[in-house]
C-alpha positions as CSV (number, residue, x, y, z in Angstrom):
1,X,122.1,76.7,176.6
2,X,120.2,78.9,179.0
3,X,116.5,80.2,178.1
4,X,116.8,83.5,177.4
5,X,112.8,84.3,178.4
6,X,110.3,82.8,180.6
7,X,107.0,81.6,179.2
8,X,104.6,83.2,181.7
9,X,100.7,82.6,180.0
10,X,100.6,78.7,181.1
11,X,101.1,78.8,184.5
12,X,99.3,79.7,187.4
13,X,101.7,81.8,188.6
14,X,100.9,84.2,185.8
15,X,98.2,85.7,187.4
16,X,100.3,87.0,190.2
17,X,103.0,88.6,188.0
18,X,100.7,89.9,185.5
19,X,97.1,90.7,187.2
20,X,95.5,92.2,183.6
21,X,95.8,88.4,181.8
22,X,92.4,86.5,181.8
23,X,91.8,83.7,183.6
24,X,90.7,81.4,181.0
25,X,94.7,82.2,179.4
26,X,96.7,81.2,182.5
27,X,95.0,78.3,184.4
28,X,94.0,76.0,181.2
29,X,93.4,72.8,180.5
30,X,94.0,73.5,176.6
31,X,97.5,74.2,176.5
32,X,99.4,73.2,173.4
33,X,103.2,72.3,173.4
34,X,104.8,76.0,173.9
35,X,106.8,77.6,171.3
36,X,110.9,77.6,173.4
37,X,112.4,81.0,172.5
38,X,116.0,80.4,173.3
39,X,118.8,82.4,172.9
40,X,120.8,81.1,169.6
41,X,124.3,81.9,169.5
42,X,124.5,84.9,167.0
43,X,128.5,86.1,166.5
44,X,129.1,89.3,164.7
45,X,130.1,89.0,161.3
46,X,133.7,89.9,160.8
47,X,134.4,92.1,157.6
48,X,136.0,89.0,156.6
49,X,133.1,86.7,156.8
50,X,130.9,90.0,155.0
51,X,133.6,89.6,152.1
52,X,133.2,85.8,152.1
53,X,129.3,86.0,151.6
54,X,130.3,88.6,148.4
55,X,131.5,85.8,146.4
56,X,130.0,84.9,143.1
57,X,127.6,81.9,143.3
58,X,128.6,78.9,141.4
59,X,130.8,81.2,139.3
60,X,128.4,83.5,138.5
61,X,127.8,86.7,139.3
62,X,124.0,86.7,140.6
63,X,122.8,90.5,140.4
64,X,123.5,92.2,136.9
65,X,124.3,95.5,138.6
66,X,127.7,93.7,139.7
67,X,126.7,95.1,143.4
68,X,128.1,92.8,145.9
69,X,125.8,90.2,147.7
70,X,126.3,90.2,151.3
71,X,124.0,88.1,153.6
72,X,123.8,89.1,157.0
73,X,124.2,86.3,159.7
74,X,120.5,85.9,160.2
75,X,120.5,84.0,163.6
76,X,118.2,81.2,164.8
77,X,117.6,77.4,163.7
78,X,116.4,79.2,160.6
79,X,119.5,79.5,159.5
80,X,120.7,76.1,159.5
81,X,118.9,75.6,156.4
82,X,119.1,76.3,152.6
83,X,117.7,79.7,151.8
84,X,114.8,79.8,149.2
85,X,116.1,80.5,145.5
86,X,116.2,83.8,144.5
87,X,113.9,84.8,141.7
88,X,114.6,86.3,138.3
89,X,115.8,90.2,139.3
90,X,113.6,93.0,138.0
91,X,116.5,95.3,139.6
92,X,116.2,96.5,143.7
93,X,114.9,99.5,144.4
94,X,117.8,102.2,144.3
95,X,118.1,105.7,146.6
96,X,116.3,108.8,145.2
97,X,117.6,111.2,143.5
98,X,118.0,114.1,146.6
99,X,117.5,117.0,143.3
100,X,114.2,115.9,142.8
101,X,112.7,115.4,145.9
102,X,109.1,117.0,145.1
103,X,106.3,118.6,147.3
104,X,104.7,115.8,150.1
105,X,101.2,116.5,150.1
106,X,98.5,115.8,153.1
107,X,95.6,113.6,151.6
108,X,94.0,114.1,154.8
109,X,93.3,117.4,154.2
110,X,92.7,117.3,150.3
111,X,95.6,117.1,148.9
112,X,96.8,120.3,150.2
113,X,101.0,121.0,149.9
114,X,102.5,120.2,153.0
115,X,103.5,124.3,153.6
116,X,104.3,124.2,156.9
117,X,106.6,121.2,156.3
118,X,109.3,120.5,153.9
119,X,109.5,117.0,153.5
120,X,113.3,117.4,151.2
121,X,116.0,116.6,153.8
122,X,119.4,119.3,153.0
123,X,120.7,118.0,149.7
124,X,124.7,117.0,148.9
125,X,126.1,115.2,146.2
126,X,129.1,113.8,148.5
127,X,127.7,110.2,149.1
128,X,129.6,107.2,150.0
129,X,129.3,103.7,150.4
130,X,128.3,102.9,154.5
131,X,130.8,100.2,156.0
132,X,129.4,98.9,159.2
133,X,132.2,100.0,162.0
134,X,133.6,97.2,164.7
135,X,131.9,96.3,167.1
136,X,133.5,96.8,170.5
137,X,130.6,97.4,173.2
138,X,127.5,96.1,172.0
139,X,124.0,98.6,172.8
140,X,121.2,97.1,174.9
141,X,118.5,98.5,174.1
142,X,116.1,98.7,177.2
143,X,112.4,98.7,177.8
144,X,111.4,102.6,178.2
145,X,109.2,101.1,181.1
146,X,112.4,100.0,183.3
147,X,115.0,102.2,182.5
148,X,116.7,104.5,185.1
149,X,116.5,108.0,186.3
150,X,120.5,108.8,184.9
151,X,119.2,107.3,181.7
152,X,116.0,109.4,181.1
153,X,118.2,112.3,181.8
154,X,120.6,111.4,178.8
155,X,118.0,110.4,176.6
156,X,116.2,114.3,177.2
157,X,119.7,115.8,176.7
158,X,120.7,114.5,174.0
159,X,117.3,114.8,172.1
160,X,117.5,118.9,173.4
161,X,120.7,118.9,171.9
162,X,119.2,117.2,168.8
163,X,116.9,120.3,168.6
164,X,119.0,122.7,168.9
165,X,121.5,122.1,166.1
166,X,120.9,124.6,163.1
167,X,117.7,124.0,161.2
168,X,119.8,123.0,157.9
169,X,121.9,120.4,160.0
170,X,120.6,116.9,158.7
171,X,121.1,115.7,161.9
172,X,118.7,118.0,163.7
173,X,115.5,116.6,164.9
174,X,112.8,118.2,162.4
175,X,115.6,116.8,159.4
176,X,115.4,113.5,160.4
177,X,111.7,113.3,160.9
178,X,111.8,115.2,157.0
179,X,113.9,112.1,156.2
180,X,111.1,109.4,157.2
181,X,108.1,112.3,155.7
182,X,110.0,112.3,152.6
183,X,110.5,108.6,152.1
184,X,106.9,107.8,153.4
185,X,104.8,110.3,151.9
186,X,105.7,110.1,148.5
187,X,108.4,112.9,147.7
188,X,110.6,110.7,145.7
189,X,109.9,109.3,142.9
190,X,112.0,105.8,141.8
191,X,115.2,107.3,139.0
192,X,114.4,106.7,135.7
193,X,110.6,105.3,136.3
194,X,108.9,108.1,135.3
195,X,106.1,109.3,138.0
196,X,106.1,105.6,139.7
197,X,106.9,106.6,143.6
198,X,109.3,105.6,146.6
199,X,107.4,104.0,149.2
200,X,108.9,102.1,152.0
201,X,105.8,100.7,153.9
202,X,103.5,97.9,152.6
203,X,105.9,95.7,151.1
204,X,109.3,94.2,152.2
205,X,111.1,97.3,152.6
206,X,109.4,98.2,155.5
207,X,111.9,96.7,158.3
208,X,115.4,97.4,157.0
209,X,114.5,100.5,156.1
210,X,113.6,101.7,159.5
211,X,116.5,99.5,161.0
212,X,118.9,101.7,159.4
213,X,117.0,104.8,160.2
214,X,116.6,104.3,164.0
215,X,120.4,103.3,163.7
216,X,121.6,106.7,162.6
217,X,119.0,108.6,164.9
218,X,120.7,106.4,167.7
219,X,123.8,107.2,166.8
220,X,123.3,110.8,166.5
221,X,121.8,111.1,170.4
222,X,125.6,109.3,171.5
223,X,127.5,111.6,169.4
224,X,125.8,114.6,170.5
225,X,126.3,113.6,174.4
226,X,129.5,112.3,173.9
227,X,128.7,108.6,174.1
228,X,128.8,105.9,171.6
229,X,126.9,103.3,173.8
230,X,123.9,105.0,174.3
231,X,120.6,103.0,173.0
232,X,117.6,103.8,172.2
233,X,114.7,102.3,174.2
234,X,111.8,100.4,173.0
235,X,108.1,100.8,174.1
236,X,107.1,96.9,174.7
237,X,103.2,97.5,174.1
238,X,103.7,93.9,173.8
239,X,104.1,93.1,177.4
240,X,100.9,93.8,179.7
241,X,103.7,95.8,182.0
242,X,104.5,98.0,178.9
243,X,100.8,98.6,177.6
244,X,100.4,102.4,178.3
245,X,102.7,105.1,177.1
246,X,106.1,105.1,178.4
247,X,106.3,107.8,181.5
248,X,109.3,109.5,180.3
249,X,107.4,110.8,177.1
250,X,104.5,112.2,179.5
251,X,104.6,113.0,182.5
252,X,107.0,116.6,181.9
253,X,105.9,119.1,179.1
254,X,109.4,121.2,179.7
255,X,111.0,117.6,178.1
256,X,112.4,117.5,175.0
257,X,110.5,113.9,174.8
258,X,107.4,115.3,175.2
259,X,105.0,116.4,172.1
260,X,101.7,117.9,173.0
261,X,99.8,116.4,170.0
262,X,99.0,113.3,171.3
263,X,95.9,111.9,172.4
264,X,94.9,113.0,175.9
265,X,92.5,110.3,176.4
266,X,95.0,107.8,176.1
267,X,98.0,108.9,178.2
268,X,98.5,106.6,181.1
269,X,96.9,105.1,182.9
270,X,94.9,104.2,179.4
271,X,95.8,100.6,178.3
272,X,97.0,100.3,174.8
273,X,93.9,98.8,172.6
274,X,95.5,96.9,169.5
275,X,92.6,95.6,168.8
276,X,91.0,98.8,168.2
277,X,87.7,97.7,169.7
278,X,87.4,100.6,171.9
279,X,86.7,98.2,174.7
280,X,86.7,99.8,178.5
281,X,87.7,96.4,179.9
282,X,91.4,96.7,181.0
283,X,91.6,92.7,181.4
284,X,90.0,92.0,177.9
285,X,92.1,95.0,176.1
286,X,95.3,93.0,178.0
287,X,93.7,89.8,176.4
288,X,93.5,90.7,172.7
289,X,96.8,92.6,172.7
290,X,98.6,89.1,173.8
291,X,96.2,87.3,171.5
292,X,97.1,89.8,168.6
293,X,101.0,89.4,169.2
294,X,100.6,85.8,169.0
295,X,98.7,85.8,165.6
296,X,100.9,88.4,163.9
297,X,103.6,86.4,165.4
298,X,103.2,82.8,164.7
299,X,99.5,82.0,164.3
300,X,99.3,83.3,161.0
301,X,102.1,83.2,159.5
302,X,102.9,80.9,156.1
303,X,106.2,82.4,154.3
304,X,108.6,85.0,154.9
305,X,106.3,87.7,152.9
306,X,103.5,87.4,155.4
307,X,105.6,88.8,158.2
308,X,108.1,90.7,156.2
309,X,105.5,92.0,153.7
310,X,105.4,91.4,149.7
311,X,107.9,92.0,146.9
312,X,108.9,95.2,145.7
313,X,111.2,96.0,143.3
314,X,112.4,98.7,140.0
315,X,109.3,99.3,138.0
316,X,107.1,97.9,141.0
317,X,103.6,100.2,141.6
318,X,103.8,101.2,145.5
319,X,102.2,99.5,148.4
320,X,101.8,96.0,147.3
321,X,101.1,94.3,150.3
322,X,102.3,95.1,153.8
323,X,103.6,92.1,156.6
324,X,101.6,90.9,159.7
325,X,103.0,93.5,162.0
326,X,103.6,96.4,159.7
327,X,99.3,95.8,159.4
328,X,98.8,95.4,162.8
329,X,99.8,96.4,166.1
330,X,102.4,98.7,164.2
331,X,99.9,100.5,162.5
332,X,97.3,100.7,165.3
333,X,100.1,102.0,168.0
334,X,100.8,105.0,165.6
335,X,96.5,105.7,165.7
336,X,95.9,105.2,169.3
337,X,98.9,107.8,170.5
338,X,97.9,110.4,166.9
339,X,95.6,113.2,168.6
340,X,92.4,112.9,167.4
341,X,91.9,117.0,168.1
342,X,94.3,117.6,165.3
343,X,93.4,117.9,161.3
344,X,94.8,114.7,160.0
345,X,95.5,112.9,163.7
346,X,99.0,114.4,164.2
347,X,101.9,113.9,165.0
348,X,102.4,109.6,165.3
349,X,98.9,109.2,163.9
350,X,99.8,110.3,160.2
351,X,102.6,109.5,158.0
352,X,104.1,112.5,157.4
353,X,103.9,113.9,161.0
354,X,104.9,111.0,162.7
355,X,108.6,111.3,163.1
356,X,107.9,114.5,164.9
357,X,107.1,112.9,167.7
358,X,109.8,111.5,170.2
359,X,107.8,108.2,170.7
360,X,107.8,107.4,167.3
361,X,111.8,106.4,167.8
362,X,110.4,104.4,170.7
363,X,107.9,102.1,169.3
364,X,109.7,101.7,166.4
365,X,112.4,100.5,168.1
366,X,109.8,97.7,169.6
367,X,108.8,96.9,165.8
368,X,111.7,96.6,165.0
369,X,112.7,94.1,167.8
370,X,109.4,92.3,166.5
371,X,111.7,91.3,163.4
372,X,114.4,90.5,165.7
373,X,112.2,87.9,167.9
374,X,110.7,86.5,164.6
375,X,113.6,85.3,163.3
376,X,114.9,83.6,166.3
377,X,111.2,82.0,166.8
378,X,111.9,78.0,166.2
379,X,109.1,77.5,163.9
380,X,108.6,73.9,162.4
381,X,105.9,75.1,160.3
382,X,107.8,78.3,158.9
383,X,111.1,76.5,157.8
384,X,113.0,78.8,156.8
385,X,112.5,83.0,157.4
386,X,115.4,83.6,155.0
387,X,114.3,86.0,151.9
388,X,117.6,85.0,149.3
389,X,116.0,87.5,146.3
390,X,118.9,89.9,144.7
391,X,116.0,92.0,144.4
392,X,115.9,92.3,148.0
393,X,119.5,92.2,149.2
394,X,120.9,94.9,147.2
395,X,117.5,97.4,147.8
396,X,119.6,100.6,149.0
397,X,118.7,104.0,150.7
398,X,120.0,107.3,152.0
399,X,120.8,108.4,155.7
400,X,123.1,111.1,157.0
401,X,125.3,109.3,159.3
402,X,126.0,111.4,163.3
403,X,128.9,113.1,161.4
404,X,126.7,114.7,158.7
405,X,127.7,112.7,155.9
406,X,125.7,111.3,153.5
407,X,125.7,107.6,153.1
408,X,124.6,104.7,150.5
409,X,123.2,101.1,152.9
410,X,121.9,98.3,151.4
411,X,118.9,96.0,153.2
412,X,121.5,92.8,153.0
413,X,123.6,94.7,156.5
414,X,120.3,94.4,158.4
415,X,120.0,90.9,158.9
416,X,122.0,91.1,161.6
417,X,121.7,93.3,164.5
418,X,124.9,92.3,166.4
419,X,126.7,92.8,163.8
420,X,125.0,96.5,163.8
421,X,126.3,96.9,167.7
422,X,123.2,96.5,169.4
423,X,121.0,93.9,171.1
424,X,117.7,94.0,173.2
425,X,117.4,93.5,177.1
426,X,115.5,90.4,177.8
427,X,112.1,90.5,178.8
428,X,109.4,88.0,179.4
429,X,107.2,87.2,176.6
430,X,103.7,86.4,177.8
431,X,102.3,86.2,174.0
432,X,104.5,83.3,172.7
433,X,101.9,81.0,174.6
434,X,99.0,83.0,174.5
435,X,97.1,80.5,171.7
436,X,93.4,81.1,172.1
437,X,91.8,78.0,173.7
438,X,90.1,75.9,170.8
439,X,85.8,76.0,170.3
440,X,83.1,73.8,168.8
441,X,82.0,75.7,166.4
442,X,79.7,73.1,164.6
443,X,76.8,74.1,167.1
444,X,77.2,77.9,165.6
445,X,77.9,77.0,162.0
446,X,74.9,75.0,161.6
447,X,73.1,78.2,162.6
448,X,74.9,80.2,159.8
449,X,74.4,77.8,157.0
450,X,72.2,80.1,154.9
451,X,75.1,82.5,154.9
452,X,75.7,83.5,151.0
453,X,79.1,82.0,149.5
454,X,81.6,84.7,149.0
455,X,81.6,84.4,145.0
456,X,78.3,86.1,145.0
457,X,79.9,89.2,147.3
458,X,82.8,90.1,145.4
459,X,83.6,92.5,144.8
460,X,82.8,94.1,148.2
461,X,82.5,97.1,149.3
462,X,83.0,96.7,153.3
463,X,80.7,99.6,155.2
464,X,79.6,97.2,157.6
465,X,79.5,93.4,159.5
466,X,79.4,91.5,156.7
467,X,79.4,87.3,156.7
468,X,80.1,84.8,154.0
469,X,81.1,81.2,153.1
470,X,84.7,80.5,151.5
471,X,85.1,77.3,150.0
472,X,88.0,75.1,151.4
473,X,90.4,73.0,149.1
474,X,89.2,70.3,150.8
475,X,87.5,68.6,153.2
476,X,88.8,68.8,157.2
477,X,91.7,70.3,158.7
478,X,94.4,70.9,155.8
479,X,97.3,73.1,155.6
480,X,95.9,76.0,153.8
481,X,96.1,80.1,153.9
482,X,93.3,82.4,153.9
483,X,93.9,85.4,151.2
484,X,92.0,89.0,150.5
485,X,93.6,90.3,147.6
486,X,93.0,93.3,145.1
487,X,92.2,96.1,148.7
488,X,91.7,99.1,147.6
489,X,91.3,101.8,150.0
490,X,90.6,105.6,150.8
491,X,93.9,106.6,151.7
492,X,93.0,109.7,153.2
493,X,91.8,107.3,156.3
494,X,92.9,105.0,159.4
495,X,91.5,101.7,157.8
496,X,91.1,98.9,160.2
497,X,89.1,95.3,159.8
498,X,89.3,92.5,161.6
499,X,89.2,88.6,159.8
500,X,86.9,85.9,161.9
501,X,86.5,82.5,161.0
502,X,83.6,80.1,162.2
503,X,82.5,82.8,165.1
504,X,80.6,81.3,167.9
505,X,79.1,84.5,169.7
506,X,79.4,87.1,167.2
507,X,81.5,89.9,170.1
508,X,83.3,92.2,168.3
509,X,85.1,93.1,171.3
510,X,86.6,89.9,172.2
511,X,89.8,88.8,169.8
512,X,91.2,86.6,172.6
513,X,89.8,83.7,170.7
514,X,89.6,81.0,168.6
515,X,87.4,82.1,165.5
516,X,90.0,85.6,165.5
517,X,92.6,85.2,162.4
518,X,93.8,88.0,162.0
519,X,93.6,92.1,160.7
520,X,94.1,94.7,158.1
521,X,95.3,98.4,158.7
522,X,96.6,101.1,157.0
523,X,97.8,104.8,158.6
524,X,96.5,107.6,156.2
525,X,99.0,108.1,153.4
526,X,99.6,109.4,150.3
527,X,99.8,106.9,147.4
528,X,100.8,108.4,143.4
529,X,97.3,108.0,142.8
530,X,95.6,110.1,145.0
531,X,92.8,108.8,147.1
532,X,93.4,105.1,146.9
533,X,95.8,102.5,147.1
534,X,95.1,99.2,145.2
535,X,96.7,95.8,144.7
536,X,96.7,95.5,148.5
537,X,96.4,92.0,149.7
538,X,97.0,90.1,153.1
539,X,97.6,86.5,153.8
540,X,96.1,84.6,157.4
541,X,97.2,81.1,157.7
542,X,94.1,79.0,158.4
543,X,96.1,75.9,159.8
544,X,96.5,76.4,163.4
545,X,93.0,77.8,163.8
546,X,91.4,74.6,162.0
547,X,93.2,72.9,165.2
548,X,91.3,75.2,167.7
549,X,88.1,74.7,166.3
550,X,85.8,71.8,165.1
551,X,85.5,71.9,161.0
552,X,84.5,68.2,161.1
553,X,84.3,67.4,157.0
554,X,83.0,71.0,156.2
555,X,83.5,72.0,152.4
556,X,83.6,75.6,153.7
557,X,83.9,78.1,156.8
558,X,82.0,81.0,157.6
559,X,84.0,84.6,157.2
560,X,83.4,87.4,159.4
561,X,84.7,91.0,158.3
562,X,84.5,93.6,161.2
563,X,85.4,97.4,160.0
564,X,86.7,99.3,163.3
565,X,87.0,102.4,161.0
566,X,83.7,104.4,160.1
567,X,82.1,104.6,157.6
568,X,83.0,103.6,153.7
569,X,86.4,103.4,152.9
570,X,87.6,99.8,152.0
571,X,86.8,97.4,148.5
572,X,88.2,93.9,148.8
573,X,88.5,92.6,145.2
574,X,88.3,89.1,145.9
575,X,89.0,86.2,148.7
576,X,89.6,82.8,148.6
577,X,91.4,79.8,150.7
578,X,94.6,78.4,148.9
579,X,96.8,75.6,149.7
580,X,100.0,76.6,151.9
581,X,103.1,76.4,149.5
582,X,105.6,76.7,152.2
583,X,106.2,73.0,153.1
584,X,107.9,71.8,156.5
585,X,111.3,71.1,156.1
586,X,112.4,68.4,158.3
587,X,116.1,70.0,158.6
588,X,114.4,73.4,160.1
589,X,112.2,70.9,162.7
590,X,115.4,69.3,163.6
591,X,117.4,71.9,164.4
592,X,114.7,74.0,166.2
593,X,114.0,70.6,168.0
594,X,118.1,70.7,169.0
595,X,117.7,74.3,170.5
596,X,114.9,73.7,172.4
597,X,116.3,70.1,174.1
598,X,119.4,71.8,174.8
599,X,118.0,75.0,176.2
600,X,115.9,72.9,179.1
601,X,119.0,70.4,179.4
């Protein structure tokens, strides 16, 4: 089987094809066995095989609702394994009722009613079950950074046209943008929970839902310029060629692409700073962008939830714990293009405006091909990326489809993106290697001993550096996960704080290393409760990092907490180090082993 990218961060030839990656990343004499990403043969799904999947399980009909289970064909050596087993059902989370859709407020700005805005997209009762269509010319969606002239010219059209329909067509562009304000900003409560909200982000919601909403937007552009095989294009801030704002958004303020609220400062050639560190150094911004990707990637990860974000179902209070990319470079990429000049950092930097802007479709569509790369990632130590829960499957929302009509989808369609009629051009992945090199941090630690032991901090208010011991499980390198639970936060805020473990030089600035585990960040929102959001929590595995640096037999390491926002803002309830409960499965290692040997065969 061919490779479908080229690892480009362990060679020297790097340095030529990227010039922004450090040194110290591409000729090394640290590098660690890469992680093969291969393409894995990923057939559509027949309605058939859809039906097949719908079958009761062991004669039994698994979800009490009687709504049909359909698994998607989740591709990779991931799926040559048993799924995990799905947990009792507390019911999934169902669509809003449209007739109740209530008044979005701006907790930027107090609380005030969003007047200008109204967040309730048109409302029909004529809804009908979505059935995924044949597929007969699968989309490629390209990166914005290399796509044609003839291309940007359909992409403008068809947003104009978009923007032109009648202001009480779904389909027009301030609708669909109402349609992510309304399900993001807390206009919809769940049916028959009382005043318990809808909220998509922070928990496992957060990537099928905006699957099935950049599918209709996409859908929409080719219907209004006569052409079903037109993609939408995804901003690959990942990639040190795609690090500054796509030029089509930018460089034209008669284009329907362009939206004036956007950080001036940062239009290109202003390198994308995921990191939030506010560094001026273009190479070291590069740096801790591929370092980021790689934690929020693979580094870190320990179970499905980490990356897909936690469990949220019927009866569930919002925002119970979002996934590593949801928290991270998504998150950051929608505060480093939000104009600072504006109120409450619109359009992409708040909730409720973001879908105003053009780019939000664009790097959305790059988050969303984060999910797709994660689950083809062969990952030994991450077995199995299926999530199995009924709970989950059957969680169902609301679109208007490109003819208008208002449709019912379910999360268990989105598995598969083939089968959805669209894939992603290939690109290089420089991140996939880009594993810090390793430290001794002994020398350092020994310096830090007097550091006070977490239990004596906790609660913590975080307003500034803080440092701390966490006691380990046990003694030397174990497999074991890092956890800061019960994070309550001022919602009305960009929250942002970075995780370091055993720090040898104490630069803020510099994430492209070792002691860097990973970060917490929220986009200012509006949870039921006001000004807060609690029963946050975020989950760093701690296992490949205890291979990158030297813990010898130490009972504890050393925890660094670096706000990037100002100010107050953030109470961490607790932290502690836990044992991984995800073990390797030795079925997932063989078959990731299988792709990799063929591949290079």
């Amino acid at each position: 089987m061919a490779s479908l990218y080229l690892s480009c961060a362990t060679s020297t030839t790097a340095a030529s094809r990227h010039p922004f990656l450090k040194p110290s990343h591409v000729i090394t004499t640290h590098a660690k066995p890469s992680h093969p990403l291969h393409q894995i043969s990923c057939t559509s799904t027949t309605s058939q095989n859809q039906n097949d999947d719908t079958k009761p399980q062991g004669g039994k009909v698994v979800d009490r609702r009687n709504v049909l289970l359909g698994m998607g064909g989740l591709c990779g050596a991931a799926n040559l394994v048993s799924g995990n087993t799905p947990s009792a059902s507390a019911n999934p989370i169902v669509p809003p009722e449209l007739n109740k859709c209530g008044t979005a407020r701006n907790w930027n700005n107090g609380g005030k009613p969003l007047d200008d805005i109204n967040c309730c997209p048109p409302l029909t009762t004529d809804i009908i079950d979505y059935k995924l269509p044949p597929v007969f010319h699968m989309k490629i969606r390209p990166s914005a950074h290399r796509v044609s002239a003839e291309y940007m010219y359909k992409y403008n059209l068809a947003t104009d046209r978009m923007k032109r329909l009648p202001a009480d067509d779904p389909r027009n562009f301030m609708q669909q943008a109402n349609v992510h304000c309304a399900y993001c900003n807390a206009a919809y409560d769940q049916p028959g929970q009382g005043a318990l909200q809808i909220q998509i982000h922070k928990c496992w919601l957060f990537f099928p839902f905006h699957r099935w909403y950049l599918y209709f937007y996409e859908r929409i552009l080719g219907k209004l310029i006569g052409d079903p095989t037109f993609a939408l294009p995804f901003w690959n801030w990942d990639h040190p060629r795609g690090m500054t704002m796509p030029p089509m958004f930018v460089e034209d303020p008669r284009s329907a692409l362009y939206d004036r609220k956007r950080n001036q400062k940062h239009l290109p050639p202003a390198v994308v700073d995921l990191g939030k560190t506010d560094s001026t150094d273009t190479l070291q911004l590069v740096s801790n962008n591929l370092t980021i990707m790689h934690n929020e990637m693979i580094r870190c990860i320990s179970d499905p939830l980490d990356f897909m974000g936690a469990r949220y179902c019927e009866g569930s209070e919002a925002n119970p714990g979002e996934g590593s990319v949801e928290s991270g470079s998504h998150t950051v990429i929608h505060s480093w293009v939000g104009d600072p000049e504006q109120p409450t950092s619109e359009d992409l930097g708040n909730f409720y405006s973001a879908a105003r802007d053009p780019l939000f479709y664009c790097h959305h569509a790059n988050v969303d091909r984060m999910w797709y790369l994660w689950q083809r990632l062969p990952n030994n130590k991450l077995p199995n990326k299926r999530i199995t829960d009924p709970d989950y499957l059957n969680a169902s929302f609301l679109f208007y489809d490109e003819n208008a009509q208002l449709v019912k989808v379910y999360v268990r369609d989105t598995f598969d993106n083939r089968r959805m009629g669209f894939d992603y051009e290939r690109i290089d992945l420089p991140w996939v290697d880009y594993r810090p090199p390793p430290q001794a941090a002994r020398t350092k630690i020994n310096k830090v001993v007097d550091a006070p032991n977490a239990k004596t901090l906790f609660p913590l208010k975080l307003d500034g550096v803080v440092r701390f011991q966490v006691d380990k499980t046990k003694k030397g390198k174990a497999d074991e996960i890092l956890v800061l639970e019960n994070i309550t936060v001022d919602a009305s805020k960009m929250i942002k704080f970075d995780v370091f473990v055993n720090d040898e030089d104490d630069n803020p600035s510099e994430l492209d290393k070792a002691s860097y585990l990973g970060s917490y960040a929220q986009l200012p929102h509006k949870p039921r409760s006001g000004t807060t959001s609690t029963s946050s929590r975020i989950r760093l595995r701690l296992t490949d990092l205890y291979d990158d640096i030297d813990i010898g037999d130490d009972d504890a390491i050393v925890v660094t907490l670096v706000p990037r926002h100002q100010g107050p803002g953030v109470t961490i309830g607790g932290i502690k180090i836990m044992e991984n409960p995800t073990k390797p499965n030795p079925t997932a290692a063989a078959a990731a082993a299988t792709v990799a040997a063929t591949s290079s065969s």
